[in-house]
BADO-84969 format. One record per residue (C-alpha): residue number from 0; x, y, z. Coordinates in Angstrom, 1 decimal. Last residue first. Example, Ala and Ser with C-alpha at 12.3 -4.5 7.8 and 13.67 -1.06 7.14 Angstrom:
BEGIN
KERO,k,X,Y,Z
KERO,1,13.7,-1.1,7.1 $
KERO,0,12.3,-4.5,7.8 $
This chain:
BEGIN
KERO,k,X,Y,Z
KERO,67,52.9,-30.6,31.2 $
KERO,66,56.3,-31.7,30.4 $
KERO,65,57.3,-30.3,33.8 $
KERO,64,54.4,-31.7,35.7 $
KERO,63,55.2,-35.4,34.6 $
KERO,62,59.1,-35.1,35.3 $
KERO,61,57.9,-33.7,38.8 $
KERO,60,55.4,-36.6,39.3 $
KERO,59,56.8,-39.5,38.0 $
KERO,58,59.7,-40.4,41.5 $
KERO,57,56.4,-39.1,43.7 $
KERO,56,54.5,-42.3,41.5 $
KERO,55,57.3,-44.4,41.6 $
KERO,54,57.6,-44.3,45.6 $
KERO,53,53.8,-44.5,46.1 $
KERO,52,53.5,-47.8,44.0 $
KERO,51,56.5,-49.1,45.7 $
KERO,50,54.8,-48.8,48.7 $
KERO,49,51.8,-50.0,47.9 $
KERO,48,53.0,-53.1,46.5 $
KERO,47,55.7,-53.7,50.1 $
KERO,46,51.9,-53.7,52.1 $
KERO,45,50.6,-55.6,49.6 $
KERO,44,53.7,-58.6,50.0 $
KERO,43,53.5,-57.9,53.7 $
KERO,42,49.7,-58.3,54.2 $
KERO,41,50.3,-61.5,51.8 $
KERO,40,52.5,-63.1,54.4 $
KERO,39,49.5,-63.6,56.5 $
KERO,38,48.3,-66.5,54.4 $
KERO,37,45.1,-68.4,55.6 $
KERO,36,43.0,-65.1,56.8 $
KERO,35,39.8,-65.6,58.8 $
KERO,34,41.4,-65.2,62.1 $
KERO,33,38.7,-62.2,62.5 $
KERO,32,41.9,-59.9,63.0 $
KERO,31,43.5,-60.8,59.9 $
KERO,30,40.4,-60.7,57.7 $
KERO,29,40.2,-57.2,58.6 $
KERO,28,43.3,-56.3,57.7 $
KERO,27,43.2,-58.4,54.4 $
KERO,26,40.6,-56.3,53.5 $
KERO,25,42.2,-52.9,54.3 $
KERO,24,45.3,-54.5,52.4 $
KERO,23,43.2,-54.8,49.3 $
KERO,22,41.4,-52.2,49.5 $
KERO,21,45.0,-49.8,50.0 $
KERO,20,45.6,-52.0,46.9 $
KERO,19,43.0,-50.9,44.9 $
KERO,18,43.5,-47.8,45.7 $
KERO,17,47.2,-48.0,44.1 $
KERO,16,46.4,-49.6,41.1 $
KERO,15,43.9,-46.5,40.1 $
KERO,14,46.9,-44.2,40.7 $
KERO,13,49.2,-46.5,38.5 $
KERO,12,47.0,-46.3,35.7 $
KERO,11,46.0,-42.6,36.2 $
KERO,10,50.1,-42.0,36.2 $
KERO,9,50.9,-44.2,33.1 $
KERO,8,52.0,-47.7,33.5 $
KERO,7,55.5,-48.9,32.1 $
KERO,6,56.8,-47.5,35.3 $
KERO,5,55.0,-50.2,37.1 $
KERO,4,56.2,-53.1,34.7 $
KERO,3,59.8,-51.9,35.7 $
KERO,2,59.0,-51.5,39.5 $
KERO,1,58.2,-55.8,39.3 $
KERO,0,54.5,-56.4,41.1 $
C-alpha cells in the first residue's frame, strides 16, 4: 500500500490495518515453513506494509496528541 493513501487513514483505521497484517504475515509464516506457500515474495511485500504502517503511525502520533 502507497504512504499517501495511508496518511489519508485515521489512526484507528491505520491501527486496525496494522493487525491485520501482523495476521497476515504470521499466516504466511506458517505457510512458508509447511512449503505450502506459492509466492514467497509476498512475506517481503507484508513485511515492507507493516513497516510503513508503524513508521506513519509514530510520524501521527505526536501531532495527534497535541491537538488532542
Amino acid at each position: 500500500m502507497k504512504a499517501s493513501k495511508i496518511r489519508e487513514m485515521s489512526l484507528d483505521e491505520m491501527n486496525r490495518q496494522l493487525t491485520a497484517l501482523k495476521e497476515t504475515y504470521f499466516n504466511l509464516r506458517f505457510q512458508h515453513k509447511t512449503g505450502q506457500l506459492e509466492d514467497s515474495s509476498m512475506l517481503k511485500k507484508t513485511r515492507l506494509d507493516i513497516a510503513r504502517f508503524k513508521t506513519i503511525i509514530k510520524q501521527t502520533q505526536p501531532t495527534e496528541q497535541q491537538a488532542g
